[in-house]
N, C-alpha and C positions, 0 to 999 in steps of 0.2 A: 427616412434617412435624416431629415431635418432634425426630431427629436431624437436620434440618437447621437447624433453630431454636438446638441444644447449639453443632453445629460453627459456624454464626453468631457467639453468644457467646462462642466461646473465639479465633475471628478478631480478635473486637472488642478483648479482654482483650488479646490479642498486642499489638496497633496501640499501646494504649492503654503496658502498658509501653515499648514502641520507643520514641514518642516523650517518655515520661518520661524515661526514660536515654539516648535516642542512641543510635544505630547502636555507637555505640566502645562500649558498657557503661559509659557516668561521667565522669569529669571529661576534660574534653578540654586535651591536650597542647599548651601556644606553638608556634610555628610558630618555631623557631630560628633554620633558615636549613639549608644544606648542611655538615655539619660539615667542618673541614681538618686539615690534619698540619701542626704549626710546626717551626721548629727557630730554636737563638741559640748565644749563646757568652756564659757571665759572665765578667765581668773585673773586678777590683781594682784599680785604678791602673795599669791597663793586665800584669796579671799574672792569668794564666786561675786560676776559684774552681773548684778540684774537689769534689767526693764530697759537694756542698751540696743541700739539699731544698728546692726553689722550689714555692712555693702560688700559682697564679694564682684569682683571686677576681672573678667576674663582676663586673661592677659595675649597680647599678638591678637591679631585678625582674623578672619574669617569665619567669623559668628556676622549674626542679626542681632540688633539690637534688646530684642524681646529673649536673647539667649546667650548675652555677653554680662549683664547683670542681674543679679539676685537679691536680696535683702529679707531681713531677718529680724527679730528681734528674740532678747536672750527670755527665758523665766528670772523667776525671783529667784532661783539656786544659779542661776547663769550658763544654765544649759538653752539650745538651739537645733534645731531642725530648719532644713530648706530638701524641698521634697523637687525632684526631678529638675538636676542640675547635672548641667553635660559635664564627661570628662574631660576635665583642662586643668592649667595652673591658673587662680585667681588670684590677687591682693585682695585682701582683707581690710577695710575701711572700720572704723570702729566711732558710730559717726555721733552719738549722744545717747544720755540716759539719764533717768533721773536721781538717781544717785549715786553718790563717788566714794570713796574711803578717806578720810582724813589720817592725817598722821597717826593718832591713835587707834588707827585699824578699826574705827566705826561709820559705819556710813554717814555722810554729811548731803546737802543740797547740792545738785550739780550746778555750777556756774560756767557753760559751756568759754566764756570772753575770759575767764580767769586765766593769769600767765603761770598759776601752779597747779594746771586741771593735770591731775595724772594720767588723762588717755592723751593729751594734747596729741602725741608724735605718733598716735596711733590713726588719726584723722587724715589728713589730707598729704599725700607721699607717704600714709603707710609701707612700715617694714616690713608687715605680716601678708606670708606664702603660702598658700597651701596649694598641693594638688590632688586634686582630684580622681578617682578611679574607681571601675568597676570593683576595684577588690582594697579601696583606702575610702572609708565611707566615717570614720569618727576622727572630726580634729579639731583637737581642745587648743585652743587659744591661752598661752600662759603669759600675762603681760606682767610688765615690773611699772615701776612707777619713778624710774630710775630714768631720770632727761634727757641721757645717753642713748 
C-alpha cells in the first residue's frame, strides 16, 4: 500500500508540473505562418545596387527575435534572395555597399559619412515596405536618388 501510495504521489507531482509548464517546457512560440523564400532586384534610378546589405525588420510584435529580422546582401546585378522568411510586413533597411552611382550613372566608391550618399534616406527610418506572403514572394526594390 505504501508503494502505491509513493508511485500515486509522484503521478500527482508529474501532472502537476505538466500543467505548470506545458507540454513544449515554457513559453510557447507565435504561430508565424509557413515561412517562404523571396527574392527582388534593387535598383537606383533604374541602375542595379550591387554588393549592398539589406535589413528587412518585421514590423508590429509578436515574432522572436531570431524571426523579426533578416538580412541580405544584393549580387553584382542587384538581385537578392532571403530564404525562409515569415509572412509579415517588414521595412526595408538598405544598410551599405560598396559602390554607389555617381551623377553620371557610373559607379563611384561608397562613402557611407557622405551627406550626398544616394541610399542616405533609405538607411535608418527607411521608406521602403514590403510584404510578405505565401503567394507575394518577388520584391524588387526601385530607389531614386532623389532626397525627397
Amino acid at each position: 500500500m505504501k508503494q502505491q501510495a509513493l508511485s500515486l504521489s509522484h503521478l500527482l507531482c508529474l501532472f502537476s508540473v505538466a500543467a505548470l509548464f506545458g507540454c513544449t517546457g515554457g513559453a510557447e512560440t507565435p504561430d508565424l505562418g509557413e515561412p517562404v523564400d523571396i527574392s527582388g532586384k534593387v535598383t537606383l534610378d533604374g541602375e542595379p545596387v550591387g554588393n549592398t546589405e539589406l535589413e528587412f525588420y518585421r514590423s508590429g510584435g509578436g515574432a522572436t527575435p531570431e524571426t523579426s529580422r533578416f538580412v541580405t546582401t544584393t549580387g553584382d546585378d542587384g538581385t537578392y534572395t532571403i530564404d525562409d522568411i515569415y509572412p509579415a510586413t517588414y521595412t526595408v533597411s538598405v544598410m551599405g555597399s560598396e559602390a554607389q552611382i555617381d551623377d553620371s550613372g557610373a559607379l563611384a566608391a561608397a562613402d557611407p559619412t557622405a551627406s550626398d550618399d544616394p541610399l542616405a534616406k533609405y538607411r535608418m527610418d527607411s521608406p521602403l515596405s514590403v510584404e510578405v506572403t505565401s503567394s507575394s514572394t518577388t520584391h524588387d526594390l526601385e530607389l531614386t536618388s532623389d532626397p525627397q
